[in-house]
Structure formats: structure tokens, C-alpha cells
C-alpha positions as CSV (number, residue, x, y, z in Angstrom):
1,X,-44.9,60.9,-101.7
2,X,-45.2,58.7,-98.6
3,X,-43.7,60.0,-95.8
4,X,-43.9,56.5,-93.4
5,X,-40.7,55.4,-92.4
6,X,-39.6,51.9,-94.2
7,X,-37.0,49.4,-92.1
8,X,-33.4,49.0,-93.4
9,X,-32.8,48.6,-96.8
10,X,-32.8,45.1,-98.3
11,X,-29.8,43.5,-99.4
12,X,-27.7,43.8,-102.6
13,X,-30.1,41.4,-104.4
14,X,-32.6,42.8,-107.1
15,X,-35.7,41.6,-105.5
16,X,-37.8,43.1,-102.9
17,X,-37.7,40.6,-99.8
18,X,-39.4,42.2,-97.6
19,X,-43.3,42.6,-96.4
20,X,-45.5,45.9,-96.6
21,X,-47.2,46.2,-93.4
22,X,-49.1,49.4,-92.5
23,X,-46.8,51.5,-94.9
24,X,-43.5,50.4,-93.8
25,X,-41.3,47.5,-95.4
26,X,-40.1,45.1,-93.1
27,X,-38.8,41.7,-92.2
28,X,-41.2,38.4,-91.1
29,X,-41.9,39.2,-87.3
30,X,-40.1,36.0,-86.5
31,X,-37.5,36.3,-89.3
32,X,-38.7,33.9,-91.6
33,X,-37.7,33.2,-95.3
34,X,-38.5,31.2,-98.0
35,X,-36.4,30.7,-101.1
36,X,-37.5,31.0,-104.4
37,X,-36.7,28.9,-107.4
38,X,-35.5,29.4,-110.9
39,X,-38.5,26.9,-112.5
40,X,-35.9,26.5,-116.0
41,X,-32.6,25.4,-114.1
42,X,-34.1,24.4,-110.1
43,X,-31.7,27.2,-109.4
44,X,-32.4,29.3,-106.3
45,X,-32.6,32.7,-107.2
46,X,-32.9,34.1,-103.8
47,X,-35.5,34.4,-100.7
48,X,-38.7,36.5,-99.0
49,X,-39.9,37.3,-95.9
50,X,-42.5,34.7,-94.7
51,X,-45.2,36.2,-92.9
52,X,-46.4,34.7,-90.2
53,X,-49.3,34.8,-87.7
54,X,-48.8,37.8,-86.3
55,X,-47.2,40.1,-89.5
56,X,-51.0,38.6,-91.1
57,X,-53.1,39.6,-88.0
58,X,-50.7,43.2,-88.0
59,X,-51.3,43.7,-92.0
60,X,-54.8,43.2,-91.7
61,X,-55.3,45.6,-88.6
62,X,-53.5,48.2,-90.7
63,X,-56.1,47.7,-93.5
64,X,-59.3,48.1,-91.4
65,X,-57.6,50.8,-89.8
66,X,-56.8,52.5,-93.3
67,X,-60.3,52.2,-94.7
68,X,-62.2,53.2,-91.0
69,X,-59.4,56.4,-90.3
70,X,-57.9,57.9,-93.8
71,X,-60.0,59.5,-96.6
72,X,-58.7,56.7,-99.3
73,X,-62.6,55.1,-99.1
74,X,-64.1,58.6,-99.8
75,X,-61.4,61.2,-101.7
76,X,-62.2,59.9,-105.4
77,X,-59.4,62.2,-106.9
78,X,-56.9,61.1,-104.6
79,X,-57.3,57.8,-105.1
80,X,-56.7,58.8,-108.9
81,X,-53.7,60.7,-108.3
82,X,-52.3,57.8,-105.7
83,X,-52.8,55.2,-108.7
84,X,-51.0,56.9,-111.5
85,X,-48.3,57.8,-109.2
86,X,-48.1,53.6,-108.9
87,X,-48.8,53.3,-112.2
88,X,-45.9,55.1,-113.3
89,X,-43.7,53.6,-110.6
90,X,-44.6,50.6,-112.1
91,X,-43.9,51.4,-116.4
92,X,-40.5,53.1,-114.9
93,X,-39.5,49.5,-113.7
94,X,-41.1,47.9,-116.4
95,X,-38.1,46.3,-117.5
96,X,-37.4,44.9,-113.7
97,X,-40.5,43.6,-113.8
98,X,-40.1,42.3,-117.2
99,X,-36.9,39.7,-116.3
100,X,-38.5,39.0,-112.5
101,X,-41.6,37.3,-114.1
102,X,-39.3,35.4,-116.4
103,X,-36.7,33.7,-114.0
104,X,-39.7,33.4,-111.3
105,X,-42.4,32.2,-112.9
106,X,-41.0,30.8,-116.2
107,X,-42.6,33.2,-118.1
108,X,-41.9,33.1,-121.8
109,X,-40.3,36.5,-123.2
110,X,-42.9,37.0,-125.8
111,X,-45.7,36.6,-123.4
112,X,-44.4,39.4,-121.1
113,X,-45.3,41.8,-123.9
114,X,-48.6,40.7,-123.8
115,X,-50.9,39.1,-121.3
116,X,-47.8,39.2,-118.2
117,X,-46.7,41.9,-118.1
118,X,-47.8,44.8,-120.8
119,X,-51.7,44.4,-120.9
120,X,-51.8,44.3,-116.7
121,X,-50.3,47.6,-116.8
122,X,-52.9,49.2,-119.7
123,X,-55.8,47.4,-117.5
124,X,-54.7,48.9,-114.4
125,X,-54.7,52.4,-116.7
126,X,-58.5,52.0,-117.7
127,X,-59.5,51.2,-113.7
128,X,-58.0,54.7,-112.8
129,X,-59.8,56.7,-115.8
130,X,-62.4,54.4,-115.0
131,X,-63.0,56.4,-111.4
132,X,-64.1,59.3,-113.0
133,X,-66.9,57.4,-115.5
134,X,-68.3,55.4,-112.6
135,X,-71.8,56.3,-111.6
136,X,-71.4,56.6,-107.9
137,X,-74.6,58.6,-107.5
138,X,-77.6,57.9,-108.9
139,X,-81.0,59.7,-108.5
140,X,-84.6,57.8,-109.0
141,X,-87.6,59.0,-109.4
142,X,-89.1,61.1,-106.5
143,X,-91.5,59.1,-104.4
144,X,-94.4,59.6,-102.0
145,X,-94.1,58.4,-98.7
146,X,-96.9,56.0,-98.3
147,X,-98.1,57.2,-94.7
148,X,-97.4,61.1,-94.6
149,X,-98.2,61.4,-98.6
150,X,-95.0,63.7,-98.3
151,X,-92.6,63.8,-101.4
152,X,-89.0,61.8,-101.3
153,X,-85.8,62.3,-103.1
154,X,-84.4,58.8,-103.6
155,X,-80.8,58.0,-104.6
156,X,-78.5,55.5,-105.4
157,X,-74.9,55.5,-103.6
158,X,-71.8,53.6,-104.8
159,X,-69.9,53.0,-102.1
160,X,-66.6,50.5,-101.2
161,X,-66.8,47.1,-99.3
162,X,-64.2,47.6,-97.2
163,X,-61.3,45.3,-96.8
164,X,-59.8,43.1,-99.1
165,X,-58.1,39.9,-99.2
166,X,-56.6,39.5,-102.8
167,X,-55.0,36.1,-103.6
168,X,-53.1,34.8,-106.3
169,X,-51.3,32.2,-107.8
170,X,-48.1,32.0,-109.4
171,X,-48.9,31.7,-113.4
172,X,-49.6,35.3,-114.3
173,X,-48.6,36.8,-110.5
174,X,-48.3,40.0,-111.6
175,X,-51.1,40.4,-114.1
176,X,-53.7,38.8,-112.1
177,X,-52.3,41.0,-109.0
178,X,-52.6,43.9,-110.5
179,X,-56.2,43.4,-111.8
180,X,-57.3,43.2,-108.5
181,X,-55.4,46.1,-106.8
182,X,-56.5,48.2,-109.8
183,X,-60.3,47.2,-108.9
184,X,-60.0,46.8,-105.1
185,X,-58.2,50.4,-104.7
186,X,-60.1,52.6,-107.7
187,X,-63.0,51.8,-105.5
188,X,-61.6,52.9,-102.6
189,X,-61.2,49.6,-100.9
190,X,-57.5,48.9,-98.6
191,X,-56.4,45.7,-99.5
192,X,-54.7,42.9,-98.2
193,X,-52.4,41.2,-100.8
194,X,-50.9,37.4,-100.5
195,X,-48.7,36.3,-103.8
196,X,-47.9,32.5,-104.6
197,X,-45.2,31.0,-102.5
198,X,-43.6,30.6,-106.0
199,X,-43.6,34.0,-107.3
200,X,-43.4,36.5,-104.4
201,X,-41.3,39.2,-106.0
202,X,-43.4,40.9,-108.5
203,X,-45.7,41.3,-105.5
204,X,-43.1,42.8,-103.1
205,X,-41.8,45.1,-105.6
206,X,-45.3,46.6,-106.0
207,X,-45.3,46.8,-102.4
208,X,-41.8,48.8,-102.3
209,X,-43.5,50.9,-105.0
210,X,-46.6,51.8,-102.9
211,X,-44.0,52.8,-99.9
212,X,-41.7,54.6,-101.6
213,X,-42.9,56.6,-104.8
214,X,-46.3,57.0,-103.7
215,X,-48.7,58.8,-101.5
216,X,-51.4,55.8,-101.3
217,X,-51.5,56.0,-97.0
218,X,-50.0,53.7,-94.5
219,X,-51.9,50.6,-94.7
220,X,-54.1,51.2,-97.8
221,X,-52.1,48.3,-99.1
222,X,-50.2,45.4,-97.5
223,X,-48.1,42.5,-98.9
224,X,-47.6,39.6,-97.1
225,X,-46.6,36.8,-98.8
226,X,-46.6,33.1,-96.6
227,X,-45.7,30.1,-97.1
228,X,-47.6,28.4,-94.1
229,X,-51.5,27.7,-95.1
230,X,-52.7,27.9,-91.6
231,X,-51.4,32.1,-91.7
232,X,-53.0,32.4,-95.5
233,X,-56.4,31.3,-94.2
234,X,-56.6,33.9,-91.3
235,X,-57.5,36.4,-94.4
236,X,-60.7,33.6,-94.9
237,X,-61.5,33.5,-91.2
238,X,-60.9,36.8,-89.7
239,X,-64.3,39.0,-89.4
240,X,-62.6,42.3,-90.1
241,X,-62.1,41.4,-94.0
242,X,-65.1,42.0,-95.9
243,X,-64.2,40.1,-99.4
244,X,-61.7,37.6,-100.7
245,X,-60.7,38.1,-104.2
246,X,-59.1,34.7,-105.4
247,X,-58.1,33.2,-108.6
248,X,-57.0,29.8,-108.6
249,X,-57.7,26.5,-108.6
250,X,-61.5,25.0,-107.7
251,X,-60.3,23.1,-105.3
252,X,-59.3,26.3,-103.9
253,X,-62.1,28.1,-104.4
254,X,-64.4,25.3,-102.5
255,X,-62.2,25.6,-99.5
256,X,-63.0,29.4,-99.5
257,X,-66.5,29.2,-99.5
258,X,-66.6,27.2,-96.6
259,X,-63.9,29.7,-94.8
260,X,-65.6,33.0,-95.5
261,X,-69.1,31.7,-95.2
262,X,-69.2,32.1,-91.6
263,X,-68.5,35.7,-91.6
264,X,-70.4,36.3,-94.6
265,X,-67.7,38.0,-97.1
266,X,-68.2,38.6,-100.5
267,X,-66.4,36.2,-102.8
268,X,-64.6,36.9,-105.9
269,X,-63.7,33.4,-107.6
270,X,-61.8,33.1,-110.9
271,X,-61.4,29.5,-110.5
272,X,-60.0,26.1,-113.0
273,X,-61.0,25.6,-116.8
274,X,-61.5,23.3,-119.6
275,X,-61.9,25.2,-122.4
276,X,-63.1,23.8,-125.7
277,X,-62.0,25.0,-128.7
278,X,-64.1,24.1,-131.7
279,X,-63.2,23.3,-135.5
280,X,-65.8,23.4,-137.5
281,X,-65.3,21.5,-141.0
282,X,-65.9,25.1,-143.0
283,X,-62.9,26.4,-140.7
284,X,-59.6,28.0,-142.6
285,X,-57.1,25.8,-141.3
286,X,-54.3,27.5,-141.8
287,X,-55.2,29.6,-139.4
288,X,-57.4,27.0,-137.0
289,X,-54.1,24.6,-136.4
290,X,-51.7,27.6,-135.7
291,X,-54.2,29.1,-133.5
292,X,-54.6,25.5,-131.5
293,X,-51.0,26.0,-130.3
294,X,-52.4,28.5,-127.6
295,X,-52.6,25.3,-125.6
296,X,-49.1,25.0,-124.8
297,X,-48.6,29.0,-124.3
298,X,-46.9,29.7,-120.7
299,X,-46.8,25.7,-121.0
300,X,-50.2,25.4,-120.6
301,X,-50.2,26.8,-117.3
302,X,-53.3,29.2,-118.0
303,X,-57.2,28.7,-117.0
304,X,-58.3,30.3,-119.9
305,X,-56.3,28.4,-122.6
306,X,-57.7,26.0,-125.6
307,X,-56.4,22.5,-123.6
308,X,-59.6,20.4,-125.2
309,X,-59.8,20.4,-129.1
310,X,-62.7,19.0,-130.6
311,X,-62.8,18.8,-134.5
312,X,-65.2,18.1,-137.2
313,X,-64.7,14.8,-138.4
314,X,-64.8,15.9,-141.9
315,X,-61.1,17.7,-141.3
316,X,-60.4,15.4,-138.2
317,X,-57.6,13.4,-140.1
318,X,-56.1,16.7,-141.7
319,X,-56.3,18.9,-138.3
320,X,-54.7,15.6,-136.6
321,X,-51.6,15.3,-139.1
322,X,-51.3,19.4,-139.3
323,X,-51.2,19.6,-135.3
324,X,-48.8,16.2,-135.2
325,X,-46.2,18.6,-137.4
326,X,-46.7,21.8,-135.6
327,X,-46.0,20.2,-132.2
328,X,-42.9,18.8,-133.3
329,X,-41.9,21.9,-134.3
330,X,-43.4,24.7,-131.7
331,X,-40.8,26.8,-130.1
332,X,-40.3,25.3,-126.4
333,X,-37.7,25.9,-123.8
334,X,-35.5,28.7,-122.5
335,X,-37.9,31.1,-121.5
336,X,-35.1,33.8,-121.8
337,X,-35.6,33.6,-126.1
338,X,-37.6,35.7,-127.6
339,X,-39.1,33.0,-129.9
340,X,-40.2,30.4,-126.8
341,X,-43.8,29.4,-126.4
342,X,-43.8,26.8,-123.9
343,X,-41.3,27.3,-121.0
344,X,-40.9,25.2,-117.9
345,X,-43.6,24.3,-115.8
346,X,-43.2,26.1,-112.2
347,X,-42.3,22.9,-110.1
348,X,-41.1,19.6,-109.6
349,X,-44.8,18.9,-108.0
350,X,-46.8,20.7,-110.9
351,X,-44.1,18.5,-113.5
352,X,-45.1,15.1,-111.3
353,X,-48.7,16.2,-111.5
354,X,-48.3,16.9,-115.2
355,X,-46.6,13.2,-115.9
356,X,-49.3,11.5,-113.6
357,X,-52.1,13.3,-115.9
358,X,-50.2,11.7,-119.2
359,X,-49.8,8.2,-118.0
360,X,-53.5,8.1,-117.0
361,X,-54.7,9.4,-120.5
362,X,-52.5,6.8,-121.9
363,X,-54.6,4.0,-119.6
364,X,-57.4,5.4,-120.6
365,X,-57.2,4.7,-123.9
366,X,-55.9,8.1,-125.4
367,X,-53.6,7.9,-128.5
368,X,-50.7,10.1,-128.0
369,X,-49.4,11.6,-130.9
370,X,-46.6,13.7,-129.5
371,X,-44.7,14.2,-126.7
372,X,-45.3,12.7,-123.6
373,X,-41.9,12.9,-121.8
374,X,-40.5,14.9,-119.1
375,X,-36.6,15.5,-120.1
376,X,-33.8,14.5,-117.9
377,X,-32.3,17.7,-117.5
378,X,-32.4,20.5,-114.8
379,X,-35.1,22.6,-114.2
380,X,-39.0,21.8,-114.3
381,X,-39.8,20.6,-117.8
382,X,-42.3,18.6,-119.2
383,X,-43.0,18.0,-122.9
384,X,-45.3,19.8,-125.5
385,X,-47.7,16.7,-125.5
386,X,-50.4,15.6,-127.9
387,X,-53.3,13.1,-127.0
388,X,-55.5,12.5,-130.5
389,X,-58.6,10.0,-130.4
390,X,-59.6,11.0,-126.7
391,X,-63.1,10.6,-125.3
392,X,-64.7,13.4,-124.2
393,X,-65.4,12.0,-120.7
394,X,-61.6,10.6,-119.7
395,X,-59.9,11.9,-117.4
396,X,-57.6,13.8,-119.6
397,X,-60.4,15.5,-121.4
398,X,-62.3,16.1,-118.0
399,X,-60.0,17.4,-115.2
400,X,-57.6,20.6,-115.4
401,X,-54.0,19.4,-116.4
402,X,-52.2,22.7,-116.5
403,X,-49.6,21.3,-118.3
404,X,-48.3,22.2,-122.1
405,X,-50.9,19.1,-122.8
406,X,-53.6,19.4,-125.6
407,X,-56.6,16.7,-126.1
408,X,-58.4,15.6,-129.5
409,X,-62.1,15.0,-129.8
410,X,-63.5,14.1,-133.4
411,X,-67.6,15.6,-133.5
412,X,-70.1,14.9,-136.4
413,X,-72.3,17.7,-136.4
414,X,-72.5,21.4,-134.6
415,X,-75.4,20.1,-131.7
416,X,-72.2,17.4,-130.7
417,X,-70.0,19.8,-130.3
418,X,-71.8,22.4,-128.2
419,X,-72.7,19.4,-126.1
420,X,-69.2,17.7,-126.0
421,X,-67.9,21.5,-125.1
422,X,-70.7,21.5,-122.4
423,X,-70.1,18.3,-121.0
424,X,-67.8,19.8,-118.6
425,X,-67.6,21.1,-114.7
426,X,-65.8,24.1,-115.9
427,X,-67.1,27.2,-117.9
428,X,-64.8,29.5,-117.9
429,X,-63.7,30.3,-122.1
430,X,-64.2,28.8,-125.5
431,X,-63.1,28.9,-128.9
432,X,-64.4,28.2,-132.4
433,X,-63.4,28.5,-136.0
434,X,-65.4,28.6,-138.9
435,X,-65.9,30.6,-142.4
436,X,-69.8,31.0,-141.1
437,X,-70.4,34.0,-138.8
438,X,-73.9,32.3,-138.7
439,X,-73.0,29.1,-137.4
440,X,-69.9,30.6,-135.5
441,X,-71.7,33.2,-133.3
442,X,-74.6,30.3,-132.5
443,X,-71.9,28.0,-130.7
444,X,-70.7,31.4,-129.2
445,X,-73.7,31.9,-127.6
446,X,-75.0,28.1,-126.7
447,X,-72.2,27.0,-125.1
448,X,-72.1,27.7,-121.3
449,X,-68.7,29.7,-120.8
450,X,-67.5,33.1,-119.7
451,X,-65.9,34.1,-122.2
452,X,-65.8,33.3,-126.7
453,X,-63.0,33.9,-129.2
454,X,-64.4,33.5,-132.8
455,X,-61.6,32.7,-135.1
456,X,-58.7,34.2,-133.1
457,X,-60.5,37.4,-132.1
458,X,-59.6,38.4,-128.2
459,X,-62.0,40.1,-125.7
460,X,-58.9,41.1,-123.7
461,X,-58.8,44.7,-122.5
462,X,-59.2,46.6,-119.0
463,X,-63.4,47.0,-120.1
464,X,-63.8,43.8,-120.6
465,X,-65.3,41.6,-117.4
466,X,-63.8,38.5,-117.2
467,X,-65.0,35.2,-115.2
468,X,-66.4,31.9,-115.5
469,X,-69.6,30.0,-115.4
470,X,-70.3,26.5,-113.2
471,X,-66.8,25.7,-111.5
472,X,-65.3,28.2,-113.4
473,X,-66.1,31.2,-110.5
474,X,-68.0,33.5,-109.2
475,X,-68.4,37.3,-110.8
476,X,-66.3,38.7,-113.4
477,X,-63.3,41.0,-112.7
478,X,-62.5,44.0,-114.9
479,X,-64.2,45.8,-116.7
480,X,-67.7,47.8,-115.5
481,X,-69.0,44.7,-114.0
482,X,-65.6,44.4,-112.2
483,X,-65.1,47.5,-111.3
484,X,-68.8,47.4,-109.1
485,X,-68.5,43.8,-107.8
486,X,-65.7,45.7,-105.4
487,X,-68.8,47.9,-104.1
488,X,-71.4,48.0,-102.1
489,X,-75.0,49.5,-103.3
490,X,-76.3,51.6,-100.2
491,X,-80.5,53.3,-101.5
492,X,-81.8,56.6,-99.5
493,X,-84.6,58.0,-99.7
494,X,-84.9,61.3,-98.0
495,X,-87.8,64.0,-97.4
496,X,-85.0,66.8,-97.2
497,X,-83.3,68.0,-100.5
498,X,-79.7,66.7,-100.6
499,X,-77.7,68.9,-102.6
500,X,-74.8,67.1,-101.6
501,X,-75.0,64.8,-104.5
């Protein structure tokens, strides 16, 4: 394990408050800290460390120092043996993790056996047996060098990109952390991470991890969470990180693009959605209206999820009444129960962006159905909301609410609805439901988005690339195509014979 001294041990709280610089744990240089918020009561829980300018210049030194000094970039088994000893770090205090996520992102119970907190740790799993399927080496054909007519062994090398900045925001922190250390650090990368303001801890507890139960070297990994932009956008600026590996908003994402471009980094983007989810009038809908309830999962506070309905007008009136009695009945509030769906949203300013996003679809002419209120009661809370009768091109329909907020579009025929589901800056998922496979896998394959559920079906697993089209982002991370977006492809040709490979 890693002998690098750590500072003092924190204090008697359960979280990890401190940074991981260059293998050791320690306070904010200038002794900063930030609280963090219970998103179901306003509560504060406790605080971290804020980095500041000089822990983020120090953390990324370490990083360029730990992929230009140790073996991590080259020593493939090491790297495999360094990751299940994290990995294992990490099921041991699976249940830690487990009750974190809830009280500091609001994360429902149920969904912490699923996409928070159990499939992260199986997708991490298939990155590190992934290492030893990789094609790092490949040979071409021999070639003829042009001018001496003398034969040339040509080859194919895999080989990291060097530093990387991984950012990520607060509404799967863990998950969408963990995707892009397993990626980033199976490819031998070092890695720079920086967590939401709002959701620091699951990110500082992997860092204790690293330092403590794990021989990954001294600066291989760093953890600097901030809550000042102007320190968060040295990992854009500075020319010793090679990519940025974001998911967020596309907002975000823009402001990136224009920060990295100088330097030339490679950009990872997993940006804002609007996915459409389809009802076609052959569709079982017992199943179709149950399934349209993934909407308000997490409390809608997912890029991926089914926020913009659009149903066959056939079924329109009985999709309409079915939803109206589900969302008066779904399962919303203490994220603590088992049987919760939609907890809090994760802040007063996401609940007041929320609220401002119903009022306008009201203005715009959207009927609402359900919902609409945000409670008088402690805590960030907004209700399961309904809009029915909504045009395709309102606001509502059009922009990313992230709120437990779903939107009703009636269509006529199946060309409508691939356009009305394309009429959108986003292209990041999509859903349909329907008794025809025919007519199903069509609109699975016209419509313009990264990813397509059929009738409930899930893509989810550690091989499967995930991303978006348009606004949505740039690449796909996991799976193969993940896996090689966090390398670069070097060609050699060579008239000696290289036995090395």
C-alpha cells in the first residue's frame, strides 16, 4: 500500500474534508472551507477543504510529475492491480458511500442500488478487466519504403494522453466520477479530479481511499474540490493538462471549448438533454405510462431522463388521464425511504430555477395537469409536475429544466414524431414504446440521439459507450470507444524488426 505520508487525521465527522494533493491528504493551503448542505432539510451536514490557487497549480504539478516520472503510464499490470485494490476499498465502504450520496446529493435510496451507486462500481470492474482486452499493439501490413525499396514493419501503439482534468457535477457525483477515473487511470493517464461544490464528499473519500489502501503513486490522482470558478478554470487554462473530461451542463461545456482551445486539449463533453420519449398508438400502456415516470427519478435531475413525452394522438386522452393518476400518486420525498422516486432538488437556486421554468410554461400556454408547487417546508423541494397540451417549440419543451417536470406533446403519425423528437438542440437519449419491433427499431435509428431504450430495455453497462449527439457532447465515455478516447494513437514504421511488441 502507499507508503506517502497523509497530514493529521480529520476530525470526528464521517466525511473526508480534506484534499489529495501529490499522495498526501491535507488542508486548503490557505485554510479554506465550504459547507455542505443537507438538500431535504437545508441542514448543514458539515464542511471541505476549498482549494485554492495554489493547492490547484500544486495538484496539477504532482499529476504531470506522476505521468513524466513513475511507471503508472507504462506498467499495464500495475495499473490493474492498483485499481482493484481501489476497487475493493471502495465495495468495503459501500455502505458509507451508500448514506453520503443520500444526505449530499438527495439521492433516492432505491437509486443508490442502481445507477448511484451499484452500477459505478460494476463499470469501474469492466475498465480494469478491460486493460487486459485492449489492443495496445497493433501490427499492419509490412510496407516498402518508397525510396530505398527496403521492407518496413509498421505498428500501431496505444498509448495515454497524459494529464487529466475530470469534472463533475453534483447529480450522480459518484457514478459519473468514477467513470472517468476508471477510464482516465486503466489507460494509464494521472488525473486531476474537481467534484461539485455540492457533493464533495464522495469525491474525497475516493481520494482517502487512493492514499491510504492503495499503491496507485503519489500524484497519479488528485482531489481538489473548489468552490471559487476562477481556481476551477486553471485545469482549462493551464498547458500542462492534456484533456478535460466534463459532464455537465452546455452552457458549461461552451465555456470549455473556448478555455482549452488555446492549448489545444482534448475534450470530453457529456453535456444537457431533452430526451423524447415516444408512445406510439400500438404501445402496451400498462407498461408505456409506468415507464414515463423515469422523468421525475432523482427529481428529474438526470440528462439522460424522459422529460419530453410525445404521444400518439390515438391514445393521447388515455396516456393523459393514466399519467394525471400516476403523478398524484408516485412516491416523492424523504430520500431516506426505500420506496422514494423523486427527492429534493439539490438547491434553493436549482428549486428557484425549477419554479421560474413552471411559471413560464404556464405563460406559454402549457396546461398543467399536476403539480406545479414548491412546498413551504424545509429543505429544497419542488413538486412532481405535469404540463399536458405543450408545444413542441415552448420553452418548457425546448430548454433543460432538470426539475421532477415532465412535458406532453400529442403527434399524428410516426414521421411527426421523429421530427418533433428531432426538433431539438440536444441529442443525447430517446425512448419509444410500441408492440412493432418494425416500426420501433425505425424511430430508434432516425432520430438523432446517443443513445435508444425500446420499450424499457437499458444499454447501461461498463461496455456500453455513452454520449450525445448536437449539444448533447462530444465522444462517448465507457465502454471500448471510451476506454480509447483517453489515448493517444502514436503509427511506426520501422526497417529493424521490433520484437519488443
Amino acid at each position: 500500500m502507499s507508503t506517502t505520508p497523509s497530514g493529521p487525521p480529520s476530525t470526528a465527522s464521517p466525511h473526508e474534508e480534506r484534499l489529495l494533493i501529490d499522495g498526501e491528504l491535507r488542508s486548503a493551503a490557505g485554510s479554506g472551507t465550504f459547507e455542505v448542505l443537507n438538500p431535504a432539510d437545508g441542514t448543514v451536514l458539515g464542511k471541505v477543504a476549498d482549494a485554492g490557487r495554489e493547492d490547484m497549480l500544486d495538484a496539477i504539478g504532482a499529476a504531470r510529475r506522476a505521468f513524466e516520472e513513475t511507471d503508472w503510464a507504462v506498467d499495464r499490470q500495475f495499473r490493474k492491480r492498483a485499481l482493484t485494490q481501489l476497487l475493493d476499498a471502495l465495495v468495503e465502504e459501500k455502505d458509507e458511500l451508500r448514506e453520503e450520496l443520500i444526505a449530499e446529493a438527495g439521492a433516492p435510496r432505491m437509486l443508490t442500488f442502481g445507477a448511484q451507486l451499484e452500477e459505478p462500481l460494476q463499470k469501474f470492474r469492466w475498465h480494469i478487466e478491460h486493460i487486459d482486452r485492449f489492443e495496445w499493439v497493433r501490427r499492419l501490413d509490412d510496407a516498402v519504403n518508397r525510396f530505398t525499396g527496403e521492407p518496413s514493419e509498421r505498428w500501431v501503439v496505444k498509448e495515454p494522453v497524459g494529464v487529466v482534468a475530470a469534472i463533475t457535477p453534483w447529480n450522480f457525483p459518484f457514478g459519473l466520477l468514477l467513470v472517468k477515473l476508471a477510464g482516465a487511470l486503466a489507460t494509464g493517464n494521472t488525473v486531476v479530479a474537481k467534484p461539485a461544490p455540492e457533493t464533495p464528499w464522495n469525491a474525497t473519500r475516493i481520494g482517502r481511499l487512493i492514499a491510504e489502501r492503495t499503491d496507485i503513486p503519489a500524484g497519479v490522482v488528485n482531489v481538489v474540490p473548489t468552490s471559487d470558478l476562477d481556481t476551477a478554470e486553471l485545469l482549462l487554462t493551464d498547458p500542462r493538462v492534456d484533456m478535460v473530461s466534463f459532464t455537465g451542463s452546455t452552457a458549461t461545456g461552451q465555456r470549455i471549448l473556448e478555455l482549452a482551445a488555446p492549448t489545444f486539449k482534448r475534450t470530453m463533453l457529456e453535456l444537457g438533454g431533452k430526451s423524447a420519449s415516444i408512445i406510439l398508438d400500438d404501445a402496451d400502456l400498462t407498461q408505456a405510462i409506468p415507464q414515463a415516470l423515469g422523468a421525475l427519478a432523482h427529481s428529474g435531475q438526470g440528462c439522460a431522463l424522459p422529460t419530453r413525452l410525445l404521444v400518439h394522438r390515438k391514445v393521447y386522452d388515455q396516456v393523459v388521464a393514466g399519467l394525471v393518476q400516476a403523478f398524484q400518486q408516485v412516491s416523492w420525498g424523504d430520500p431516506q425511504d426505500q420506496g422514494t422516486l423523486a427527492g429534493p432538488v439539490i438547491s434553493a437556486r436549482q428549486r428557484d430555477r425549477v419554479a421560474d421554468y413552471i411559471r413560464i410554461g404556464r405563460q406559454e400556454g402549457a396546461r398543467l395537469a399536476v403539480g406545479g408547487g414548491v412546498p413551504d417546508r424545509a429543505g429544497f423541494w419542488v413538486e412532481p409536475t405535469l404540463f399536458v397540451d405543450v408545444d413542441n417549440g415552448s420553452t418548457i419543451a425546448q430548454e433543460e429544466v432538470f426539475g421532477p417536470v415532465l412535458t406532453v406533446t400529442p403527434f399524428d403519425t410516426d414521421e411527426e414524431a421523429i421530427r418533433l423528437a428531432d426538433a431539438s438542440r440536444y441529442g443525447l437519449a430517446g425512448y419509444v414504446a410500441s408492440a412493432s419491433t418494425e416500426r420501433a427499431l425505425r424511430i430508434a435509428r432516425a432520430v438523432r440521439a446517443g443513445s435508444f431504450m425500446i420499450n424499457g430495455g437499458s444499454f447501461s453497462g461498463g461496455d456500453a459507450p455513452f454520449g450525445g449527439y448536437k449539444a448533447s457532447g462530444i465522444g462517448r465515455e465507457g465502454g471500448r470507444e471510451g476506454f480509447e478516447a483517453y489515448t493517444e494513437t502514436k503509427t511506426i514504421g520501422s526497417a529493424l524488426s521490433l520484437p519488443l511488441f
